[in-house]
ROTOR-707555 format. One record per residue (C-alpha): residue number from 1; residue in one letter; x, y, z. Coordinates in Angstrom, 3 decimals, always signed. Layout:
<atoms>
+------+-------+----------+----------+----------+
| gudo | vexti |       px |       py |       pz |
+------+-------+----------+----------+----------+
|  NUM |     a |        X |        Y |        Z |
...
+------+-------+----------+----------+----------+
</atoms>
This chain:
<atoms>
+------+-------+----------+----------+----------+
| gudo | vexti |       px |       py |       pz |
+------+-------+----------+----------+----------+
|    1 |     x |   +0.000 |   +0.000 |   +0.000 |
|    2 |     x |   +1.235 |   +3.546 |   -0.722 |
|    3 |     x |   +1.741 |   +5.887 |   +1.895 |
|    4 |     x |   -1.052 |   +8.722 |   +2.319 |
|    5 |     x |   -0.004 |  +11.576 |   +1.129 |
|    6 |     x |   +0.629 |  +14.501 |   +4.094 |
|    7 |     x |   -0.493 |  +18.060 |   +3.678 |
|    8 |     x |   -0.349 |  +20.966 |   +6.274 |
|    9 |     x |   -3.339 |  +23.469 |   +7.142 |
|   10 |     x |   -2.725 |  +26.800 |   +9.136 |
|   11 |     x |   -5.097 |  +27.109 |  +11.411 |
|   12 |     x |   -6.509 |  +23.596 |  +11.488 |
|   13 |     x |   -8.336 |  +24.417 |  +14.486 |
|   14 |     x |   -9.903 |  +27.435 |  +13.480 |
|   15 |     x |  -12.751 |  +28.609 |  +11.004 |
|   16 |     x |  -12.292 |  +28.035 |   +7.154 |
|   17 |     x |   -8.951 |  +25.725 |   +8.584 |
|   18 |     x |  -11.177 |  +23.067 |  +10.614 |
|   19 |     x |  -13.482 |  +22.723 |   +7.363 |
|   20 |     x |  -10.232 |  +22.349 |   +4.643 |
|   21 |     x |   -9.221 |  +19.703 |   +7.721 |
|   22 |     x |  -12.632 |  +17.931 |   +7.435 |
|   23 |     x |  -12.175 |  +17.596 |   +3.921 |
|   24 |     x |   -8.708 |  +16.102 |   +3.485 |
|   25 |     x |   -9.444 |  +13.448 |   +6.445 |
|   26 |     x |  -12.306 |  +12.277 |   +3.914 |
|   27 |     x |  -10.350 |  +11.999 |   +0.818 |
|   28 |     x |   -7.432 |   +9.703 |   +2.995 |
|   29 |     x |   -4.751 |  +12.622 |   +3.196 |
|   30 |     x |   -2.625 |  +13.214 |   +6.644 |
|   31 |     x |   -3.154 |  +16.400 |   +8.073 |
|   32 |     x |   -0.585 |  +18.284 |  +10.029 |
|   33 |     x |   -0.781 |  +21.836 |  +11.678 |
|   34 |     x |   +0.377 |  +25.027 |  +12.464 |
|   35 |     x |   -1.381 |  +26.754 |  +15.063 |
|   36 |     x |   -0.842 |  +29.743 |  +17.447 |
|   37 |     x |   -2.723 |  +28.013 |  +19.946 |
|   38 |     x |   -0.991 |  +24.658 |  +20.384 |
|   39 |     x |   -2.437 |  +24.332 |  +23.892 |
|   40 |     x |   -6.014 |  +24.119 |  +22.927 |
|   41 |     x |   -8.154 |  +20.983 |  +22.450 |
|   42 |     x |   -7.470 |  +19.457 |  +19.203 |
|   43 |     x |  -10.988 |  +18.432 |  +17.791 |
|   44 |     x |   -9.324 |  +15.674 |  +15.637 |
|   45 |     x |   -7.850 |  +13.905 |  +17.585 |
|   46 |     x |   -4.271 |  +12.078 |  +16.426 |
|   47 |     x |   -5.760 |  +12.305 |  +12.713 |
|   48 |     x |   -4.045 |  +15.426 |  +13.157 |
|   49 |     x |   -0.770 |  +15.854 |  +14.311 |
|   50 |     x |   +0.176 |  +20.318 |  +16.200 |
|   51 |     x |   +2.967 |  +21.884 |  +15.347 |
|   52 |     x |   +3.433 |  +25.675 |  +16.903 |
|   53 |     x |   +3.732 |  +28.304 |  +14.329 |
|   54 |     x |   +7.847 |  +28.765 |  +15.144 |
|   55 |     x |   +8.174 |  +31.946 |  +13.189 |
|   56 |     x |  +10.852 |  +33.014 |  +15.339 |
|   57 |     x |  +12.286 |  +29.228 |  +14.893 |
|   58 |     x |  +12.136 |  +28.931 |  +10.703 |
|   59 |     x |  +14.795 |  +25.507 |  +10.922 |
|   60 |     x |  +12.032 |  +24.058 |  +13.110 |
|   61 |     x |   +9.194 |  +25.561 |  +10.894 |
|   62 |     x |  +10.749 |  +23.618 |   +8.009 |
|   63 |     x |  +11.030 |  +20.808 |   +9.676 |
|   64 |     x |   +7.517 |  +20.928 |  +10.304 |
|   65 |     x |   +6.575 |  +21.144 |   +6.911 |
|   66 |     x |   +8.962 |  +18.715 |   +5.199 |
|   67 |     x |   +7.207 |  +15.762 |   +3.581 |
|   68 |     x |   +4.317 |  +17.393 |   +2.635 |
|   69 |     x |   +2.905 |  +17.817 |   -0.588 |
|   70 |     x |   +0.083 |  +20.984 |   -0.017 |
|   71 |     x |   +0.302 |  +23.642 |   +2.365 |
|   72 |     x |   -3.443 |  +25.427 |   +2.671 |
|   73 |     x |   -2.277 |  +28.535 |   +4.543 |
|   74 |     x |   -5.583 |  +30.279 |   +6.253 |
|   75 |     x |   -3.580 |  +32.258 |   +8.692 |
|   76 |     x |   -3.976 |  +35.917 |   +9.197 |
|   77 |     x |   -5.219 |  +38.785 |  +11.482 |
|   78 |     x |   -8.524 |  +40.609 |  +11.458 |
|   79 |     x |   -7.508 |  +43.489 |  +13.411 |
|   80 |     x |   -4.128 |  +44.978 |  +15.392 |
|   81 |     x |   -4.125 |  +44.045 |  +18.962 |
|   82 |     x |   -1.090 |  +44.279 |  +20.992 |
|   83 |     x |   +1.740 |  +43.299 |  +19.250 |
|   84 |     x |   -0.570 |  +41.160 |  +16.846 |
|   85 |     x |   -0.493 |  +43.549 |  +13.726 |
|   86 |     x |   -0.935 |  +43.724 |  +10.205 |
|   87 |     x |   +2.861 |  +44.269 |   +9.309 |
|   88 |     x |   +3.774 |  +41.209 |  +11.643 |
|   89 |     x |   +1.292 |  +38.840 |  +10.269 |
|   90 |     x |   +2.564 |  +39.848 |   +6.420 |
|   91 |     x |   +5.799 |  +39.331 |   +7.151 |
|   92 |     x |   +5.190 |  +36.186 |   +9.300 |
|   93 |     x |   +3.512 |  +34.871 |   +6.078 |
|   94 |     x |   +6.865 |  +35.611 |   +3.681 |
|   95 |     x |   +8.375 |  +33.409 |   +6.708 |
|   96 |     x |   +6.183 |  +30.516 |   +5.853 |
|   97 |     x |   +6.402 |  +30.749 |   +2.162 |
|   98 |     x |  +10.367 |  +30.836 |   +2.211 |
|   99 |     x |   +9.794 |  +27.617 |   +4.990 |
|  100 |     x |   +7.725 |  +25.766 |   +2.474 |
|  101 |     x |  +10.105 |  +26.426 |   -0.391 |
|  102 |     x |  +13.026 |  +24.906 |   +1.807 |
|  103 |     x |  +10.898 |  +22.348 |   +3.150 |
|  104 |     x |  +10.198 |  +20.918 |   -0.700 |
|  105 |     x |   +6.191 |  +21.657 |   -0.464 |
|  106 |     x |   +4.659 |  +21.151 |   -3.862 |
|  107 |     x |   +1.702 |  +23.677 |   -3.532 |
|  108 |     x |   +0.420 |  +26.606 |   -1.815 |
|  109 |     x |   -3.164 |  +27.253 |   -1.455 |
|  110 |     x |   -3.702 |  +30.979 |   +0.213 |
|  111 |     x |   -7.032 |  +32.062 |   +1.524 |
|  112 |     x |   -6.930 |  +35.779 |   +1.222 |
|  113 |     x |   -9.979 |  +38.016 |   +0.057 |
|  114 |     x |  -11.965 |  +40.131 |   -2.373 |
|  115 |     x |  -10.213 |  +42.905 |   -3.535 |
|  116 |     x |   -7.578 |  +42.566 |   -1.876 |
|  117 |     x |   -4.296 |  +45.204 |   -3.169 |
|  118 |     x |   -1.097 |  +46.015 |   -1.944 |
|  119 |     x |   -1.809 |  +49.674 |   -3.171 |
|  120 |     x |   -5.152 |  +49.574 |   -0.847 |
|  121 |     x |   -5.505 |  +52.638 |   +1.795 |
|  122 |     x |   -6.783 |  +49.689 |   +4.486 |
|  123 |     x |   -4.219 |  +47.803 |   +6.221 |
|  124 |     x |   -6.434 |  +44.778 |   +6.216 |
|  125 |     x |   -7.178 |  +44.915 |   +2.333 |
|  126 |     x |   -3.033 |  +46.209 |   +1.478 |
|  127 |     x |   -1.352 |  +43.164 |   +3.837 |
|  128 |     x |   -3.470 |  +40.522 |   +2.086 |
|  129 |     x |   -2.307 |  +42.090 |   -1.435 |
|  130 |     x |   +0.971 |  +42.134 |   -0.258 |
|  131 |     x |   +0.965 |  +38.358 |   +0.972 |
|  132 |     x |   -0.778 |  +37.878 |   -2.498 |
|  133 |     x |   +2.101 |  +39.192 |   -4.129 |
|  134 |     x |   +4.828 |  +36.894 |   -1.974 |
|  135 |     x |   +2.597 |  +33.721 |   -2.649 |
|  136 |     x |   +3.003 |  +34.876 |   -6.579 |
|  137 |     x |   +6.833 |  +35.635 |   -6.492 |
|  138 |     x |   +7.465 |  +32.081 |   -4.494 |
|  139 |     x |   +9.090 |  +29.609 |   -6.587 |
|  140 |     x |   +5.850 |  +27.111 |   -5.361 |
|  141 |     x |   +2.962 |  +26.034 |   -7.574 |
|  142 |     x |   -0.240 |  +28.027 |   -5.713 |
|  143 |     x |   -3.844 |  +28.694 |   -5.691 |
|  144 |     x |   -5.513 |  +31.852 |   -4.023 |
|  145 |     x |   -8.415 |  +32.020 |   -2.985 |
|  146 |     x |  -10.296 |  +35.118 |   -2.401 |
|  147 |     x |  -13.296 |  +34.857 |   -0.197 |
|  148 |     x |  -15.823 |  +37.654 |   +0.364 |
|  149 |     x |  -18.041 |  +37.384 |   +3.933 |
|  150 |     x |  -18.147 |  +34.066 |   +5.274 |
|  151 |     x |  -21.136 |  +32.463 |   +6.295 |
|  152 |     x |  -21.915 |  +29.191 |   +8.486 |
|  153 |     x |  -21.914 |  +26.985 |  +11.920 |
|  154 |     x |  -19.670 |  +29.216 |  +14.185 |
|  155 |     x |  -19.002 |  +32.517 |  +11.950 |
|  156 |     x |  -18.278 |  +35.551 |  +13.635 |
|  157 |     x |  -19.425 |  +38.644 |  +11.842 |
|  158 |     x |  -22.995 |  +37.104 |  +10.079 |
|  159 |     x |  -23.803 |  +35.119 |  +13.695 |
|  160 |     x |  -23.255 |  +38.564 |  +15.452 |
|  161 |     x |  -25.382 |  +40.419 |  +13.449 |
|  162 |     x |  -27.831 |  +37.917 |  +14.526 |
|  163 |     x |  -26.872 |  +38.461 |  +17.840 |
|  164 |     x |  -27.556 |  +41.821 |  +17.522 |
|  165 |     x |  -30.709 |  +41.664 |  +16.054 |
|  166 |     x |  -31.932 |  +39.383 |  +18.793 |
|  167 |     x |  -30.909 |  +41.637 |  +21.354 |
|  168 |     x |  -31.735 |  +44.820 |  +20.495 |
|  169 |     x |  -35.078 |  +46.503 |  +19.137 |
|  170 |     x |  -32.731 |  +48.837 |  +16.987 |
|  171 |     x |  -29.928 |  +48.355 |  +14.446 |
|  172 |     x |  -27.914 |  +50.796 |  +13.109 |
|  173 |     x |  -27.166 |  +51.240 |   +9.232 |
|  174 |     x |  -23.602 |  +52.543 |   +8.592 |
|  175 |     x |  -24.523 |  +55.767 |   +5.922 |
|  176 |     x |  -27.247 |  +54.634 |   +3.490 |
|  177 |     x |  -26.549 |  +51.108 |   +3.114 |
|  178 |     x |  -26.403 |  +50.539 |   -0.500 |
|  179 |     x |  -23.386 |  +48.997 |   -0.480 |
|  180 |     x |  -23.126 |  +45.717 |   -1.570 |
|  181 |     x |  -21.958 |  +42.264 |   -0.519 |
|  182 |     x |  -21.452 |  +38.932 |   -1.586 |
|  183 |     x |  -21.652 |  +36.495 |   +1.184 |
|  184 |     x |  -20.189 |  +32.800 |   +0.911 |
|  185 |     x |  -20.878 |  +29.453 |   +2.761 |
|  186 |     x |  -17.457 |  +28.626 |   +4.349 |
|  187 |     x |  -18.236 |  +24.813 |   +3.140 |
|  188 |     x |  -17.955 |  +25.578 |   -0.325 |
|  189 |     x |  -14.842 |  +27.957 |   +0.273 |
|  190 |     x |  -13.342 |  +24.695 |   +1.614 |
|  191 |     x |  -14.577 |  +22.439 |   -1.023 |
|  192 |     x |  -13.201 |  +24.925 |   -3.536 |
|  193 |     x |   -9.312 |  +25.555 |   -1.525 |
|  194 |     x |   -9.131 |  +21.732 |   -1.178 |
|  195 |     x |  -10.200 |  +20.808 |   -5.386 |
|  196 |     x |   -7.716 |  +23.955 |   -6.388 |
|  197 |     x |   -5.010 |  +21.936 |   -4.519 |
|  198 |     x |   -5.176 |  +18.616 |   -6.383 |
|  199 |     x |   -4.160 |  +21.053 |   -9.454 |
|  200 |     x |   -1.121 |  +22.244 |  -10.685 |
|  201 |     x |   -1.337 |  +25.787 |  -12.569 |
|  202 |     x |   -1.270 |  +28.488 |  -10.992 |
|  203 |     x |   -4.674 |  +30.548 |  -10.148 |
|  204 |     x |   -6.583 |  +33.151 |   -8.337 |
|  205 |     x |   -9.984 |  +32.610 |   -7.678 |
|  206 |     x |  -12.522 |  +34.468 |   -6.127 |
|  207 |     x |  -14.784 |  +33.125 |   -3.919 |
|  208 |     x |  -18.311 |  +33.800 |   -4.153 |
|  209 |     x |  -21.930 |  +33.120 |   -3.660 |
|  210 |     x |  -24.359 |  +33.104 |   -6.301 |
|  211 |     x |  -26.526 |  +36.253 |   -4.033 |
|  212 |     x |  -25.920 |  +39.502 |   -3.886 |
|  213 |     x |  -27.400 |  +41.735 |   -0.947 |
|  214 |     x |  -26.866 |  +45.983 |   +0.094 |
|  215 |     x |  -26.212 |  +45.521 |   +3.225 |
|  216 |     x |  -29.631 |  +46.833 |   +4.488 |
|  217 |     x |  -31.351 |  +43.911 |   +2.466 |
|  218 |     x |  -29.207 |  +41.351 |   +4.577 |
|  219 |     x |  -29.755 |  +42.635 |   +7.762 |
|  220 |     x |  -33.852 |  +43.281 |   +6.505 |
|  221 |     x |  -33.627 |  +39.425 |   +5.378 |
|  222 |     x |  -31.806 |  +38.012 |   +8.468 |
|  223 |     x |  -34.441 |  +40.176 |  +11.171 |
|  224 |     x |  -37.591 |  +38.611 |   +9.151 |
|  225 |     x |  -36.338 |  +34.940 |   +9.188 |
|  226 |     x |  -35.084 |  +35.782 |  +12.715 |
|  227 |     x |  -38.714 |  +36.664 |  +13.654 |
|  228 |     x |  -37.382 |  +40.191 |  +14.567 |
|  229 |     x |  -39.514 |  +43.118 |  +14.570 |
|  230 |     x |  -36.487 |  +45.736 |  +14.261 |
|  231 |     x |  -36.126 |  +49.236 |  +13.593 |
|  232 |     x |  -32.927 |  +50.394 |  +11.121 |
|  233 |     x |  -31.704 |  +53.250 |  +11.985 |
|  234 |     x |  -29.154 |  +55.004 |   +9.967 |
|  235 |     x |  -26.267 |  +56.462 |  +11.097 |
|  236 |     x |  -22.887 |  +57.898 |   +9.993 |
|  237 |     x |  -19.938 |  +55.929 |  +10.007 |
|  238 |     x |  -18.401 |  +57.602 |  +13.313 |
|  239 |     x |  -21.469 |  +56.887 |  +15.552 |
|  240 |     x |  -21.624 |  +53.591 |  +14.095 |
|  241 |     x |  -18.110 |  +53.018 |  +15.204 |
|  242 |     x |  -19.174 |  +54.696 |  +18.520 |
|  243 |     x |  -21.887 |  +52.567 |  +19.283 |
|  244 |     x |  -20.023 |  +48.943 |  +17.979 |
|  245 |     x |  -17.170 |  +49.436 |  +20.443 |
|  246 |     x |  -19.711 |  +50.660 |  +23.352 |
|  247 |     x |  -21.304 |  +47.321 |  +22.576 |
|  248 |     x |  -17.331 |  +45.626 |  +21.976 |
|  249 |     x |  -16.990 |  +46.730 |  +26.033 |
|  250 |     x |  -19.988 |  +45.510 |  +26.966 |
|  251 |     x |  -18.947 |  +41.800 |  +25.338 |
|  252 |     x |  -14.568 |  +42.436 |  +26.148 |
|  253 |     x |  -14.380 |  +42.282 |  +22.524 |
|  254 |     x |  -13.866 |  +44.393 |  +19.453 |
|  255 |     x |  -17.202 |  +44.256 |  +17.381 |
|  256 |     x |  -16.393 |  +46.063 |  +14.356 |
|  257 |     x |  -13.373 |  +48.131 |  +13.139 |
|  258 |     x |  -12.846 |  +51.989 |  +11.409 |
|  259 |     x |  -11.510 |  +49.902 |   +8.709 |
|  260 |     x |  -13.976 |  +47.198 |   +8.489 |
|  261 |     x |  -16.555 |  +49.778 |   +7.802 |
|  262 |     x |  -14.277 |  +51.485 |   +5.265 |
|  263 |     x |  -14.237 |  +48.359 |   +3.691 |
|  264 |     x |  -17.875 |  +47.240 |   +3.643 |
|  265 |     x |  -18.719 |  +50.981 |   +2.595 |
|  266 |     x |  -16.097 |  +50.567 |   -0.313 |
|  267 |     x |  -18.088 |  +47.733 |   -2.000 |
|  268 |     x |  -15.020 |  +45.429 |   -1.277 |
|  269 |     x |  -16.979 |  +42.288 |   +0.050 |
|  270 |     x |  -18.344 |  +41.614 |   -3.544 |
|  271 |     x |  -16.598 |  +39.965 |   -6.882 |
|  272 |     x |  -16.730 |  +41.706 |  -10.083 |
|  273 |     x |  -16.684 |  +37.845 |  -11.495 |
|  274 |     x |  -19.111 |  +35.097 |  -12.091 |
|  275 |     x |  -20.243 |  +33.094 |   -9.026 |
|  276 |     x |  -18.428 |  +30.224 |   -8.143 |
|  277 |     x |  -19.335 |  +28.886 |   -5.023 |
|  278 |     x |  -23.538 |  +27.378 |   -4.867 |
|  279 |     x |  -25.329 |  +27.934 |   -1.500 |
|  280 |     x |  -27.466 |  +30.602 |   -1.295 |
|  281 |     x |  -27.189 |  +32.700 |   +1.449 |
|  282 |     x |  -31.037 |  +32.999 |   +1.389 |
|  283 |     x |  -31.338 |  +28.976 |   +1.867 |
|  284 |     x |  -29.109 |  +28.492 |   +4.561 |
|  285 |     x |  -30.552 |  +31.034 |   +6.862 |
|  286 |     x |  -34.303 |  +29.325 |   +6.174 |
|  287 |     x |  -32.481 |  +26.424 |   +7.486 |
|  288 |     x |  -30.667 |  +27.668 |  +10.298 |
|  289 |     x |  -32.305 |  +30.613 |  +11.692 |
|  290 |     x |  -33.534 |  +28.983 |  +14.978 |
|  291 |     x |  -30.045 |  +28.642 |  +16.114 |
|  292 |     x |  -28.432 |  +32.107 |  +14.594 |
|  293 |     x |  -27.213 |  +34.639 |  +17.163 |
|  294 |     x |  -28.173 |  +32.842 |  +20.078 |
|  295 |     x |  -24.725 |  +33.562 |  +21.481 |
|  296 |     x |  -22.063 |  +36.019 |  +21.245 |
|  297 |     x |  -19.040 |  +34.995 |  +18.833 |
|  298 |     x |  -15.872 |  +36.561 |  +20.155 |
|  299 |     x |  -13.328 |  +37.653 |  +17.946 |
|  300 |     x |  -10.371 |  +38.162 |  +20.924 |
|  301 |     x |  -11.803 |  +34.702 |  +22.112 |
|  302 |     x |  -10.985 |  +32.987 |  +19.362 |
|  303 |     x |   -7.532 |  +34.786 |  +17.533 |
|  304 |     x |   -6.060 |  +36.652 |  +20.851 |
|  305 |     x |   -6.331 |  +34.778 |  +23.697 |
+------+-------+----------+----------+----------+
</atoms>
């Protein structure tokens, strides 16, 4: 019998990571990986094998990546906190990339997002094009991926909304919101990263849902499956901000960035392409409304602690 092949997920234990994991246990490949939190429970079990990040260590991060075939890197920050920032995480990445090269990895698969630029005036937006631009200049074989707003069992920003909405008997609308988004079921971004990995040319891809929503119509939507009687107010961007991080303090968490709003308000959470992920938005919240929002999803939780 042939040995199973070994590939290497960022994040395994994480959000789009844990569902990339999933999907390789299925199809018979070994899964190692690299995790900040090395400490925490590993939901697989010895399928998969924990390695700690060891940025600061890159012999010992090639090490950790030698025999495998496929690196699917989901590793990044949402927001600067402490001495977790944008500029770290970008050049943390280049560390990885140069690790895999070394290490004789095959393929890259990076999960970055929509729009993402190096000439972007967001941090968030610029360090993914910039990490874009290192996974193109690496001497690997790659795939990026370029999710818009994730949606699914254990999301953060579409189960807070929720959250929100079941809390409150008021939401506010950052400006007029007209602006559009795309959102995407994080099982199909995970179906898509792992099928882009079995190939060998190089592509970017972005990663999208067949529905497109302003950002009123999605919250209108989720409130009426939700059984929510709410009132949208509309606000400017500022006293939206305001009011998300007098809510972050109630919660000890950061609800919403300057930047995130920027970025929503910027029509940057919707592809200029074709579709090409199926599950409608629309279908999966007729499905899973009853269990939507009934708790708070932290983001410092999660990434920070």
């Amino acid at each position: 019998m042939e040995t199973p092949e070994v590939n290497v997920v960022t994040g395994a234990f994480g959000y789009t990571g844990k569902y990339i994991t999933r999907r390789l246990l299925a199809r018979g490949v070994r899964v190692r990986t690299l995790t900040g939190h090395p400490g925490r429970p590993n939901p697989f079990g010895p399928q998969v094998r924990v390695y700690p990040f060891y940025f600061d260590r890159p012999t010992e991060l090639v090490r950790s990546l030698e025999g495998a075939t496929t690196l699917y890197n989901t590793y990044w920050v949402r927001l600067n906190y402490g001495s977790v920032t944008f500029e770290r995480a970008v050049e943390n990445t280049r560390i990885l990339i140069r690790a895999a090269e070394e290490a004789g990895v095959r393929r890259l698969v990076h999960i970055s997002i929509t729009n993402a630029s190096p000439d972007s005036p967001l941090p968030y937006f610029r360090g993914k094009g910039l990490v874009e631009e290192a996974v193109k200049e690496s001497r690997l074989s790659h795939a990026i991926i370029r999710p818009t707003v994730l949606f699914g069992a254990e999301d953060i920003l579409i189960n807070n909304i929720a959250w929100l909405l079941r809390r409150y008997p008021v939401f506010a609308i950052f400006g007029r919101g007209d602006y559009r988004l795309q959102p995407v079921y994080v099982e199909d971004v995970a179906e898509l990263a792992v099928d882009v990995g079995r190939r060998e040319d190089n592509v970017t891809l972005d990663a999208v849902g067949p529905e497109v929503y302003t950002f009123e119509e999605l919250v209108r939507l989720m409130a009426e499956k939700l059984g929510r009687k709410i009132r949208l107010v509309h606000v400017g961007p500022g006293l939206g901000l305001a009011l998300g991080r007098l809510i972050g303090r109630t919660v000890g968490d950061v609800l919403i960035t300057k930047d995130e709003i920027k970025g929503l308000m910027a029509n940057l959470l919707v592809s200029s392409g074709p579709p090409t992920c199926p599950t409608r938005f629309s279908e999966w919240l007729e499905r899973n409304a009853t269990g939507l929002g009934t708790r708070y999803a932290s983001e410092l939780a999660r990434h920070y602690r």
